[in-house]
N, C-alpha and C positions, 0 to 999 in steps of 0.2 A: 504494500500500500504506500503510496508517494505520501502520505502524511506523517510516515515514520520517521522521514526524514525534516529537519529544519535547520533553516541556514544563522549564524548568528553573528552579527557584523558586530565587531569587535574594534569599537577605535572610540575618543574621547569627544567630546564637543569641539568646534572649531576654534573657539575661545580658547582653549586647554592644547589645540593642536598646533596654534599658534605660538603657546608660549614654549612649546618643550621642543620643537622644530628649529635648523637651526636659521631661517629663517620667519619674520613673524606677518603672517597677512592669514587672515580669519575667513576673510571672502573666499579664499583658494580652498580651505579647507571644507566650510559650507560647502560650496559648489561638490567639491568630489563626493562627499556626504549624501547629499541628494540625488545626485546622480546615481550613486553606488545602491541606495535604497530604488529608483527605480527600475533599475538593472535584477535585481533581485525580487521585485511583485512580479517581474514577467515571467516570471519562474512557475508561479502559483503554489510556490513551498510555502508555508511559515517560516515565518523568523523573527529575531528579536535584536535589538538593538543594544547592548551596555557599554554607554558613555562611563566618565568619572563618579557619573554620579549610584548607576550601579553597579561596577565592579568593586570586589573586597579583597585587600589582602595586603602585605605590606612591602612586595616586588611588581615586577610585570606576571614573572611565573605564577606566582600567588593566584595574581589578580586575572591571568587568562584562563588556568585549570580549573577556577572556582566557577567560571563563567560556562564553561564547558560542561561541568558536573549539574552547574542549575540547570542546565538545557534538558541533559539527561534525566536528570531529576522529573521532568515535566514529563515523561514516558515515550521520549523519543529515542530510537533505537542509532539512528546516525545523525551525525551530526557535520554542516558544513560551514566551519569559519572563515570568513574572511576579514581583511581593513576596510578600509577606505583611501587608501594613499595607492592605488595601483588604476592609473587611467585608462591601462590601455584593457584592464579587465570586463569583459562581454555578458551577456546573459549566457552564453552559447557555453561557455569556461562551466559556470554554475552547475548548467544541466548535463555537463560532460562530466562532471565530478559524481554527479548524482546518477549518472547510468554505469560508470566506475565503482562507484560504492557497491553497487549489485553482487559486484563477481571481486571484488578484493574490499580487503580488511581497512585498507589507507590508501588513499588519492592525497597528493601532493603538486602545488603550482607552485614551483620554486621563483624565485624572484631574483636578480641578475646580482645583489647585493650578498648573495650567499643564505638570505633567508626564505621565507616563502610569503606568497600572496594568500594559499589558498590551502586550508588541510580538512581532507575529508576523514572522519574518524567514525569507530563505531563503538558502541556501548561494552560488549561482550568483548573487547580487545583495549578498552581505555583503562590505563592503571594511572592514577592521581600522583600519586609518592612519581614517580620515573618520568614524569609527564612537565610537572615544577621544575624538575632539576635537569632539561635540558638548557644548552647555552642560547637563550634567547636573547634577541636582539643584537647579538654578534656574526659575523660573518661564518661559524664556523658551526652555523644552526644548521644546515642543510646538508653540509657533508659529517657532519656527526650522526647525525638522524638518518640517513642514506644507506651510512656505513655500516651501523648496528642494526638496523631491518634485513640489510644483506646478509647477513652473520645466522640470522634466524629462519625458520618456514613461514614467516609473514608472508602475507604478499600484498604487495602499494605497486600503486599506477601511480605516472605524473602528466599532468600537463605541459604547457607548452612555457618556456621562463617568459616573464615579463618583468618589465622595471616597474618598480617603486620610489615616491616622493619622501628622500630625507632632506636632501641638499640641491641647492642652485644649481650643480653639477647633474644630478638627476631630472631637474625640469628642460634644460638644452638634452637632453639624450632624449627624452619622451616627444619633444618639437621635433628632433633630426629621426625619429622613429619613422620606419613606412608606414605603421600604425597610423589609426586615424583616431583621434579625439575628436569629442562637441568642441563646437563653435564659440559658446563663451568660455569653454574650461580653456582652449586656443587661446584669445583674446588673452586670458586672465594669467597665464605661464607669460605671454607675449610680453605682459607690461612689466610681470615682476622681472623677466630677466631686463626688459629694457632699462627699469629703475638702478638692477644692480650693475649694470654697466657703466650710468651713469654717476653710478656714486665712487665706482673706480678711478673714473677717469676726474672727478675731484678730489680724492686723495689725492691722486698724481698730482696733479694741474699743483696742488696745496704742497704736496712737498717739493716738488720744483719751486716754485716761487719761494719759499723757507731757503733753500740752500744756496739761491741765488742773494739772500738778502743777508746770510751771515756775513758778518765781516772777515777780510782775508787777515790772517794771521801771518806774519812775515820770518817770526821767530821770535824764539827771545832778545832783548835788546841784550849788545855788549860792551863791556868797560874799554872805554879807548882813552890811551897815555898820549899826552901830547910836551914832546918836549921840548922846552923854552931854552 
């Protein structure tokens, strides 16, 4: 039955993604927010959304496996997390995870930073204790989790990798992507990297003019004998 599974977008308020991001614009994060919930009702899954305000715990780890066990908790058998920070992520990704779920235990949409966008899990295969203590939010989430499912008779499917929004660096990769994004999510990458270019090229402009205004320094002055 398709209601056994529900999807749970797992990311903070814009406000909150703003601030821990290491750039700060609220609008960028709304937008993917909204967007990433529309992407998701065309699914016709449930789902549920826990921002800051309900996740609990006192890590990421904490605060993603407790989010995962509530879902469970509600008597869903699978379960499919995603962010919100992955643009180039489809409805089509969703419903690939969820016809994957059928015939393996873990579906996986790794993400080009070493982590994932997307982890499909199941009830009767999820253990809480081993689940916290994977290395989240470092680069070395995916080839950890990779390598220890290999080891075992699991069996996970992956997806296709896509990028993810941490850094300035990752919004120019998602523009030079063949991928395509919405037209304001375009717009809204467009300005921030336009802003941070410009505010490059005033540091510059600023420290040139600084190095040009110090005074030259000739040396120390030296004692000179004159003799009479």
């Amino acid at each position: 039955m398709k209601t056994k599974t529900a999807i749970l977008i797992f990311s903070n308020s814009a406000k909150e993604d703003a601030k821990r991001k290491s750039f700060s614009d609220s609008l960028l994060f709304e937008t993917l927010t909204n967007e990433t919930i529309k992407k998701v009702k065309k699914t016709g899954l449930p789902f549920f959304h826990f921002t800051e305000a309900q996740q609990q715990g006192l890590n990421f780890g904490d605060r993603f496996t407790n989010a995962i066990q509530s879902v469970f908790d509600r008597g869903f058998t699978n379960v499919i997390s995603i962010g919100n920070d992955t643009p180039h992520l489809k409805t089509k990704h969703i419903n690939e995870a969820y016809q994957k779920l059928n015939n393996n235990q873990l579906v996986f949409g790794p993400s080009k930073d070493g982590g994932f966008y997307l982890m499909g899990l199941t009830k009767n295969l999820y253990n809480a204790k081993q689940f916290k203590n994977l290395p989240w939010q470092t680069s070395a989430l995916k080839s950890t989790t990779l390598h220890y499912l290999s080891s075992t008779k699991i069996t996970f499917s992956t997806l296709e990798t896509l990028n993810d929004i941490d850094s300035f660096k990752d919004l120019k990769a998602i523009l030079n992507s063949y991928k395509t994004v919405s037209k304001t999510l375009k717009i809204i990458i467009l300005q921030l990297c336009f802003f941070a270019k410009a505010i490059l090229k005033h540091i510059a402009l600023q420290y040139l003019l600084l190095t040009q205004q110090l005074p030259f320094n000739k040396g120390s002055p030296k004692l000179v004998y004159i003799n009479h």
